[in-house]
C-alpha positions as a Markdown table, in Angstrom:
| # | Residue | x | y | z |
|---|---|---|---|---|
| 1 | Unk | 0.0 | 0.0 | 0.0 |
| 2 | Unk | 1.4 | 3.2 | -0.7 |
| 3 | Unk | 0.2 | 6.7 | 1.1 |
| 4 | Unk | 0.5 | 10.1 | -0.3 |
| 5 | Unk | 0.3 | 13.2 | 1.8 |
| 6 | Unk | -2.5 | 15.3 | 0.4 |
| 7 | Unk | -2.6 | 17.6 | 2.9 |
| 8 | Unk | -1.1 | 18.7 | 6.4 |
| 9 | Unk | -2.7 | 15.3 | 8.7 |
| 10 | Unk | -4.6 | 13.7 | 5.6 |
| 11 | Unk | -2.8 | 11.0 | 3.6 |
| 12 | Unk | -4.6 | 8.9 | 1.3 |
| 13 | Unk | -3.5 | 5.2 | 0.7 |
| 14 | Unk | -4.9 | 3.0 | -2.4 |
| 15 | Unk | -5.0 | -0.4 | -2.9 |
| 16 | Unk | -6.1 | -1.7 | -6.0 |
| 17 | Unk | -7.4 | 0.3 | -9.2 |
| 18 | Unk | -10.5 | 3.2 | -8.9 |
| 19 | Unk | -13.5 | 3.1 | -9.4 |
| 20 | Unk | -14.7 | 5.9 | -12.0 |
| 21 | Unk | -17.4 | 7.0 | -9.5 |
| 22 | Unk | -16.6 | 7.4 | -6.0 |
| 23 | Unk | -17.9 | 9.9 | -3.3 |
| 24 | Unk | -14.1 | 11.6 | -3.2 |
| 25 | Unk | -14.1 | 11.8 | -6.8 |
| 26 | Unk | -17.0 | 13.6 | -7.1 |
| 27 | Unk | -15.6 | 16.4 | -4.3 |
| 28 | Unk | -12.2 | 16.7 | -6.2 |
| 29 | Unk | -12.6 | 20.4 | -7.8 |
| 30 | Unk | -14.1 | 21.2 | -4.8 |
| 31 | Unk | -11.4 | 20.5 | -1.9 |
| 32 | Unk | -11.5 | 23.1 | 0.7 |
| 33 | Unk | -8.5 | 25.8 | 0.9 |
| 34 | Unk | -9.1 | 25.7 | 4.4 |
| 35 | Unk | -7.5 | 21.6 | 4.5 |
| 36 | Unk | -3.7 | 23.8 | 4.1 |
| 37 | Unk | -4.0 | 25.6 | 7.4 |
| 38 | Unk | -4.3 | 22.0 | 9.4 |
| 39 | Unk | -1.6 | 21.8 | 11.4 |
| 40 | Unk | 1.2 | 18.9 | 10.6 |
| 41 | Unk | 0.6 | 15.9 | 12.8 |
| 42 | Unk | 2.7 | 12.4 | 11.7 |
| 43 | Unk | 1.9 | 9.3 | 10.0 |
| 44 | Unk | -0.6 | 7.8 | 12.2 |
| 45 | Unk | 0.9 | 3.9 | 11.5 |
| 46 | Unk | 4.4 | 2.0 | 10.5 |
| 47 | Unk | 4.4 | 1.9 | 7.0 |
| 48 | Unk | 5.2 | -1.7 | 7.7 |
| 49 | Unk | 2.7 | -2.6 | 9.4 |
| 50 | Unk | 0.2 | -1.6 | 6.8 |
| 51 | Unk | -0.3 | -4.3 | 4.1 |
| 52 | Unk | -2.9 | -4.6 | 1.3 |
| 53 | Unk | -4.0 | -7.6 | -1.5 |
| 54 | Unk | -6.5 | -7.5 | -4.5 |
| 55 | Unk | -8.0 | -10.3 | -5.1 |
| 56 | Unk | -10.4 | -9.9 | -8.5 |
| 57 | Unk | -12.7 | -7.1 | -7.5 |
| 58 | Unk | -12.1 | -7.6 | -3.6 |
| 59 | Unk | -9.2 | -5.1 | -2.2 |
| 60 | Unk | -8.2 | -5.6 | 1.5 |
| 61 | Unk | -6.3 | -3.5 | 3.6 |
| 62 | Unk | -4.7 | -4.7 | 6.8 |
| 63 | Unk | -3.9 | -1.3 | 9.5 |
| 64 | Unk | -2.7 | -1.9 | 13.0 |
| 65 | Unk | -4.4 | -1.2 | 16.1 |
| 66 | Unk | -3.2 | -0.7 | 19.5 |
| 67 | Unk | -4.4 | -2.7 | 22.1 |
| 68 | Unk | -5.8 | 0.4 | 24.2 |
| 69 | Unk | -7.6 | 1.7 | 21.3 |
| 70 | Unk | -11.2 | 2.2 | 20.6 |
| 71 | Unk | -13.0 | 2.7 | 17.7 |
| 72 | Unk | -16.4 | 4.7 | 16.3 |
| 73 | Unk | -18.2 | 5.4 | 13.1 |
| 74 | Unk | -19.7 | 3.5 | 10.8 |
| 75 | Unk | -22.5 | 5.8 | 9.4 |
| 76 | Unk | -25.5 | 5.6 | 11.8 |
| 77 | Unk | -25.5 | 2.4 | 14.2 |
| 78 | Unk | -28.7 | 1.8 | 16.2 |
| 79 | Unk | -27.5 | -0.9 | 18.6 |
| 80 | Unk | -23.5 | 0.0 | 19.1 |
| 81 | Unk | -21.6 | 3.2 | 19.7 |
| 82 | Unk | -18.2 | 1.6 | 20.1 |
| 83 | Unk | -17.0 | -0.7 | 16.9 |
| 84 | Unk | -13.8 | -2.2 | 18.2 |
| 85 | Unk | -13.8 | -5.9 | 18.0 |
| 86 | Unk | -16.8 | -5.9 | 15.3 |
| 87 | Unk | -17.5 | -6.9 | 12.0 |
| 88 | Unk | -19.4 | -3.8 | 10.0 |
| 89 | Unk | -21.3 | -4.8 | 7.0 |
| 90 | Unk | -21.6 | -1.3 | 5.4 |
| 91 | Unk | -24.9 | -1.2 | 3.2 |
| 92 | Unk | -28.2 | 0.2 | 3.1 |
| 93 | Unk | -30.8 | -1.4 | 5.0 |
| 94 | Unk | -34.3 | 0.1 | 6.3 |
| 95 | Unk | -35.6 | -2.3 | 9.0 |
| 96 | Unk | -31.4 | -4.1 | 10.4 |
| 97 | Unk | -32.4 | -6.4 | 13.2 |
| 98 | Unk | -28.9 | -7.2 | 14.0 |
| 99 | Unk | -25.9 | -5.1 | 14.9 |
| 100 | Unk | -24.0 | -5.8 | 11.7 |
| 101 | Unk | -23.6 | -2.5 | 10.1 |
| 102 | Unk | -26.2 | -2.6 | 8.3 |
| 103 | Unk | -28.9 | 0.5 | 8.6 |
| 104 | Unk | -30.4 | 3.6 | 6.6 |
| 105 | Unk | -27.3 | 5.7 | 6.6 |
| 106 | Unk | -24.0 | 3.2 | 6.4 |
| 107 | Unk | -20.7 | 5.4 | 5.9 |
| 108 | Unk | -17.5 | 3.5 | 5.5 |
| 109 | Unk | -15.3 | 6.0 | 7.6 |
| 110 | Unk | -14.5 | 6.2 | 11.1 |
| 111 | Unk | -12.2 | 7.5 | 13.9 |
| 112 | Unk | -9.9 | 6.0 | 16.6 |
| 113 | Unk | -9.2 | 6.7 | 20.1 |
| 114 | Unk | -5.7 | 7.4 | 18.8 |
| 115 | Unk | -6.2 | 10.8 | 16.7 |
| 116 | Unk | -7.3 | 9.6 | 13.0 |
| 117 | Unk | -9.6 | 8.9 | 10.8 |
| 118 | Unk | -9.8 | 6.3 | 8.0 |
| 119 | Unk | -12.5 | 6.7 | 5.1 |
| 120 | Unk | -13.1 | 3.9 | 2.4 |
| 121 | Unk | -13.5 | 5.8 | -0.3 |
| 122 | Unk | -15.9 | 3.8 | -2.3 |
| 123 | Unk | -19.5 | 3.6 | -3.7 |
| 124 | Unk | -19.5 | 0.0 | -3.4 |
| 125 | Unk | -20.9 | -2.7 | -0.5 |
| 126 | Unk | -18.0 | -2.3 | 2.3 |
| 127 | Unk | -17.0 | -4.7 | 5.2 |
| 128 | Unk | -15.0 | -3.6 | 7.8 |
| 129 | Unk | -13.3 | -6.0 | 10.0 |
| 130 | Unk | -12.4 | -3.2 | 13.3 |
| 131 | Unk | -10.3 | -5.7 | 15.4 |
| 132 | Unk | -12.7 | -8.3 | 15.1 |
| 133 | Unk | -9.9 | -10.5 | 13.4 |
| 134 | Unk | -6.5 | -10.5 | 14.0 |
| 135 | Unk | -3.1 | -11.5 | 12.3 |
| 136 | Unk | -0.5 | -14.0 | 14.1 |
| 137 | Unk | 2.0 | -11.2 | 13.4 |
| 138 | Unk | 0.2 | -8.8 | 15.3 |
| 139 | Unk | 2.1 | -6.5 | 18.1 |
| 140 | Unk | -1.0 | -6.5 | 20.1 |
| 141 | Unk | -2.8 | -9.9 | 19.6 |
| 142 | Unk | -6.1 | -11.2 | 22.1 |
| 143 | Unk | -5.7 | -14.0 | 24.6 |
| 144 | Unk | -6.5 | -17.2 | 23.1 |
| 145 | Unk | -9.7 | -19.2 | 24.2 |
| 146 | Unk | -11.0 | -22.0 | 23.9 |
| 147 | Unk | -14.7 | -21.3 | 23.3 |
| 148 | Unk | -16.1 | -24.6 | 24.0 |
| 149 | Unk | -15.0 | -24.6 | 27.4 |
| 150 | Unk | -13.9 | -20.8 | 28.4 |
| 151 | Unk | -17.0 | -19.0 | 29.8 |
């Protein structure tokens, strides 16, 4: 994954090819002059630590988290405030019975405990996994349990 630093505090990393529409995109011409006069804060992760993968028309992008840190956002949630540890499936739905992420107004953007904010820029069906899985290589991985037999 590669990041470019569009303004002071706002990077913007791709994986994978663009889609001709996206709600960025369509904001382009418009950026606000205003977005120069944020102060300069640094690069919110280890380079390393971020990888990425396409996979057809499926990109993935793997951030760290710190094991102290919470996460919000989502778009509107009825039945959760905090994300951490969940599985958001981002798409419009008018009557969600469950707390996946579904609901009337799913945005794929949120904001950490830790000072940023990461948006998906993308018109398409997102799922966000937000510390809800983990990799072995992870700095900050859960204790294992053995759900069968762990209350």
């Amino acid at each position: 994954m590669e990041f470019q630093n569009l303004f002071p505090g706002i990077w913007k990393g791709t994986v994978g090819q663009s889609d001709a529409f996206s709600p960025l995109r369509q904001l382009e011409s418009k950026a606000s002059p205003f977005l120069s006069e944020f102060p300069t804060v640094p690069f919110p992760f280890a380079e390393e630590d971020c990888l990425s993968s396409v996979d057809g028309h499926h990109a993935v992008a793997v951030l760290p988290l710190e094991a102290d840190e919470k996460l919000y956002g989502c778009g509107l949630q009825f039945l959760s405030v905090e994300q951490r540890g969940k599985t958001r499936y981002l798409r419009v739905n008018s009557d969600p019975k469950q707390d996946t992420g579904e609901s009337h107004a799913p945005v794929a953007f949120y904001v950490s405990s830790h000072n940023y904010g990461i948006l998906v820029d993308t018109a398409r069906i997102v799922s966000l996994c937000l510390g809800s899985t983990v990799r072995k290589a992870s700095k900050h991985p859960p204790v294992c349990r053995n759900s069968t037999d762990d209350p």
